[in-house]
Structures are given as C-alpha cells and as structure tokens.
N, C-alpha and C positions, 0 to 999 in steps of 0.2 A: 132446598138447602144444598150448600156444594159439600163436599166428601170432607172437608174439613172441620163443617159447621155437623155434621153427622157424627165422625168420630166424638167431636167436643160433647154431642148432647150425649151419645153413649157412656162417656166417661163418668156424667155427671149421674147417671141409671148405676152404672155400676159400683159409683163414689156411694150414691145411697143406699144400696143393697150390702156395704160394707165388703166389695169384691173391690180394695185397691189394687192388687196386681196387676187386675183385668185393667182398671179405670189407667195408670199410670199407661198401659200400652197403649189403649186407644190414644190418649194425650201424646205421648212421643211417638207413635204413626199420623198423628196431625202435625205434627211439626216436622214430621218429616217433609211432605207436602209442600211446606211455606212457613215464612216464621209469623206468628201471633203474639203481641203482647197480650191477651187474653189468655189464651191456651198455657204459655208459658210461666205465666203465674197463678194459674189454678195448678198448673204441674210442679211446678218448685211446692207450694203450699200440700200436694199429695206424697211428694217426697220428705217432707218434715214427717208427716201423717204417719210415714210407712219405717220411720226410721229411717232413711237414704238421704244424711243431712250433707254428706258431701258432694252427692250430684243436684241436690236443692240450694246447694251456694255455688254451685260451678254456672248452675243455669241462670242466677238471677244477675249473677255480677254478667252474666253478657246484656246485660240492660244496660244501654248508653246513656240513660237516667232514671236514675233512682229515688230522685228525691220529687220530682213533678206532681207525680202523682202517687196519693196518696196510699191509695191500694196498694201498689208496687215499693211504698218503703215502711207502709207496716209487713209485707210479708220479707222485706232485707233482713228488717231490724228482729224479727220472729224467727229466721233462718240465724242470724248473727247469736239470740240465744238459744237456738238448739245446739249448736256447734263450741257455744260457751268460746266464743271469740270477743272476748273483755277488751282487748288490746284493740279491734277495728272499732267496738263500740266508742271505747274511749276515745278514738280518733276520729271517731262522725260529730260526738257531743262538740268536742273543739271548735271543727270545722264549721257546725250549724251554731254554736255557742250558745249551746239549750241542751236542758235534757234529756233525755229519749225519755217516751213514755212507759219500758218495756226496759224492767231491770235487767240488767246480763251480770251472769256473775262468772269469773274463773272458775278452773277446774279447781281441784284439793289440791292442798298442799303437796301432798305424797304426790298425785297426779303432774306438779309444777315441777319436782323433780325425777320425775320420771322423764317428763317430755326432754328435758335438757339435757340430762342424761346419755338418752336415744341419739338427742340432735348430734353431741358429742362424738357419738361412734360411729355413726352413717360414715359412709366413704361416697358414697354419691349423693348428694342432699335434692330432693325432689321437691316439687310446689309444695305436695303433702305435708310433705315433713316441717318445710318453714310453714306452712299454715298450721303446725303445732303448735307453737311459740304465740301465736294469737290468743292462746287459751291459757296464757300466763298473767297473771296481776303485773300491775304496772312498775313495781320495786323489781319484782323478780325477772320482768321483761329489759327494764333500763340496764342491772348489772348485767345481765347474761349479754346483751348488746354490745355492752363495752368491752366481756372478754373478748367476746370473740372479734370484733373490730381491732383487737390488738393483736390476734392472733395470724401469724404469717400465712398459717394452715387455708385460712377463711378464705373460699373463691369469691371472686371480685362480684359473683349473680349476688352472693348472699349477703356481701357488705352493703352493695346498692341499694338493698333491698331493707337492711336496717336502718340504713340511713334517711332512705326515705319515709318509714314509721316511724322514728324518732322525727322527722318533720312533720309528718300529718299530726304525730301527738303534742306539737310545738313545744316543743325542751327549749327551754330557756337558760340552758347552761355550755359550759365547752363539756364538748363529747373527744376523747380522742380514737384515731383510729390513723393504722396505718396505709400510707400513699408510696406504691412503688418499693413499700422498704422500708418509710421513712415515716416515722413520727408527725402527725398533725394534729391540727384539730381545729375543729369547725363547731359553730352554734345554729343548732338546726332550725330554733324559729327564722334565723337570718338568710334560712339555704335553700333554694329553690330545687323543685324536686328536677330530677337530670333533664328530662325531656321537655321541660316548661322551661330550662332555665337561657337567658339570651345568648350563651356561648353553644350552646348545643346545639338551638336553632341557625343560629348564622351557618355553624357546622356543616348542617344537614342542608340549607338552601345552597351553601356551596358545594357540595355532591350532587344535589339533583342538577345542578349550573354545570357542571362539569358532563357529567354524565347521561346530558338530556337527549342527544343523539345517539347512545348507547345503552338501552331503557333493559335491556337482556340481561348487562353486568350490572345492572343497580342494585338487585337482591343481594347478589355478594356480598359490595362492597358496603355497601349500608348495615349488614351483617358484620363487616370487619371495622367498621367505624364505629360501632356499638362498643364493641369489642376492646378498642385502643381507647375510644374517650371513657367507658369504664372504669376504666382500670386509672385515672386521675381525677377522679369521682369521690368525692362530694369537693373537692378542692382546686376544678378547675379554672379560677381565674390563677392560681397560685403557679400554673403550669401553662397557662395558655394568656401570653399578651396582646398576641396579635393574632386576631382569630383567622382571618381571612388566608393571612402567609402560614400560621398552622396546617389547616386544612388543604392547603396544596400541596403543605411539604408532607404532611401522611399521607395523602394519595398517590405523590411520587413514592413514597415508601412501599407503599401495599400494592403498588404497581414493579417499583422493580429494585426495591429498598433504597433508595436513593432520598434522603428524607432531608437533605442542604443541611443550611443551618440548625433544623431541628432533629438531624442524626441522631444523636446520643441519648437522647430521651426518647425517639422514637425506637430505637434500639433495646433501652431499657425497657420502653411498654412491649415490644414483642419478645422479650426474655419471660418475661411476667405472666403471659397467655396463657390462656388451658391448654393445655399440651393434648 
C-alpha cells in the first residue's frame, strides 16, 4: 500500500477507536499527498462527526461534482443540514426538481435575526458571513435580498452573489436592485447566472483574443474585467449592445482610460470600484 492508502486505513483505526482528532489528521496528511475523492469524503463526513461543519462544506464544494455519485451528495446534502443551509437546499430541490431525501431546516427565528443583524454591521463582509444568510428560510432570505440590493452601501461581490441565489432559487417575480446608481430590475428565473451568461462569455473569449500573446497580464486584467462587468450585473444586455466593441473599449480603458465611445459609462463603472 502507498503512504496514502496507509494514512486512509489508519484513519479508519482511529475513526473506530473514536480518536477523531487523530483520524481527521491522518485524512488531511493524505491529502496532502494527492487529492482522493475517497479520502475527501470520508473526511468531510469526519468533520460533520467532529463538529467542524464549516471545513466539511469548504471541502466538499471543492467537488467538481456533486451530484454523480451518490456517496458524494448524500454526504453534500448531510453537510447542507449540519450547517442548517435551508436557502442551498432549497436551491438543489429546484435545480434537481425533486426532493432531497434529507430534511434541512433553518436556524430559529431569533437565530434569522440575529444573522441579518450581524450581516447589517460587518464593514467587511466575508464568504463566512454571506454563507450566514444560507441559514435563513426562504421569506426571510427573499426580503433581506431586496433590502439590500436596494442599498447603495451593498458591494457589487454581495449583490452578484444575491442575485445569483435568487436565480438558483428561480424567483419568478421582478426583484429590484440597484445598477450603477440606478434603479432596475430583473426576473431571475429569466437571468443567467454572470459567468454562464453569452455576454460574459463573448467578454471573456475577447480578452483571452486580445491578450493571447501577453498570458503574464491576463491575471490582471481578467481580475479587472470581473470587476467592471460586475458592477452592470445582473443587467448586462441593458448596458452592453455590442459586445465585441464593448470589450475593446474597456480594455482601451483599463489599459490607458481611453474607453471611445463607451467613455462615460466606462467612467461611471470605475467611479463605482472598491476603492
């Protein structure tokens, strides 16, 4: 056996002697090694075990699929209700359009306002913190959604990020939310999530077009491209008609602000940036 399949059987010595500590170490010294789908889901499954449900959902969402096999999404959906994430569950039922075998239920009431609360007074909002809001029922997640979508305050990471759970949960209503400043609104069953949606991609095939002999600045700029289409997010055909002429007038921009005819809006999206 290699050092990997060693660690794994120790784990399972130590899983049964009820020494998890020990077990979980061996498991993340094997993955150090190499990555296992094996290993990694007996270890998500020993972290529920041990209490440690936020590095038992960090680990399984790095599974490129979840849904295959079956092992690997009864231990999602088992992680989804340790963590009392009601708001993902209710977005897999959707998506699968069935229901999980594996009730999830929200935290307490007092618990729903507590998290929103919280989210309210952070000044820097972390994965953590919006992966509170997961643990909200679905009334309490839609309204809390909209305030803040309406609120100037709300960085463009956290609007994106509503906007696209409000599509995974396919809302079939107008949601509004501000673009740039300005008043919109969009119907999220109708709104492709940002990086799936065909403006984004044309986007992004024109950056790597551009920048295929220069593979060094791609990081950047793909970094600053996020950045500007962001921020006319979830509303970009409303902002963007010609995609191709877009996408070279913000590269002339983010190269030397020189953005032609789309100046002024390009201008406007770097007014609007995290500072």
């Amino acid at each position: 056996m290699n050092s990997q399949e060693n660690l794994y059987q120790l784990a399972k010595e130590s899983d049964a002697q009820g020494k998890l500590e020990e077990a979980i170490q061996y498991l993340e010294d094997a993955l150090r090694i190499g990555y296992s789908k094996k290993i990694a889901v007996y270890l998500s499954r020993l972290y529920c075990k041990n209490d440690q449900n936020d590095q038992a959902y960090s680990l399984i969402k790095e599974e490129s699929d979840l849904f295959s096999d079956q092992n690997i999404f009864d231990t999602y959906c088992q992680i989804l209700s340790r963590n009392n994430f009601f708001i993902e569950a209710e977005e897999l039922q959707r998506q699968l359009n069935q229901k999980l075998n594996l009730v999830i239920e929200p935290v307490s009431e007092s618990e729903q306002n507590k998290i929103m609360a919280d989210f309210r007074n952070q000044k820097e909002v972390t994965l953590s913190d919006y992966q509170q809001l997961l643990k909200l029922n679905l009334s309490n997640f839609m309204n809390f959604a909209q305030s803040l979508l309406l609120d100037p305050t709300t960085n463009f990471a956290v609007r994106i990020s509503l906007c696209e759970d409000l599509i995974r949960l396919k809302i079939d209503e107008e949601i509004s939310v501000l673009v740039l400043g300005k008043l919109e609104k969009f119907i999220p069953l109708q709104t492709e999530l940002m990086q799936k949606s065909p403006i984004y991609r044309e986007i992004m095939y024109g950056v790597g077009d551009r920048y295929r002999n220069r593979p060094n600045q791609l990081p950047y700029v793909i970094g600053e491209v996020n950045l500007f289409v962001g921020q006319l997010y979830p509303l970009l055909a409303n902002y963007i008609s010609n995609t191709a002429s877009f996408t070279r007038n913000m590269l002339d921009f983010i190269e030397n602000r020189n953005g032609h005819e789309d100046q002024l809006l390009l201008e406007k999206i770097a007014s609007n940036l995290p500072k």
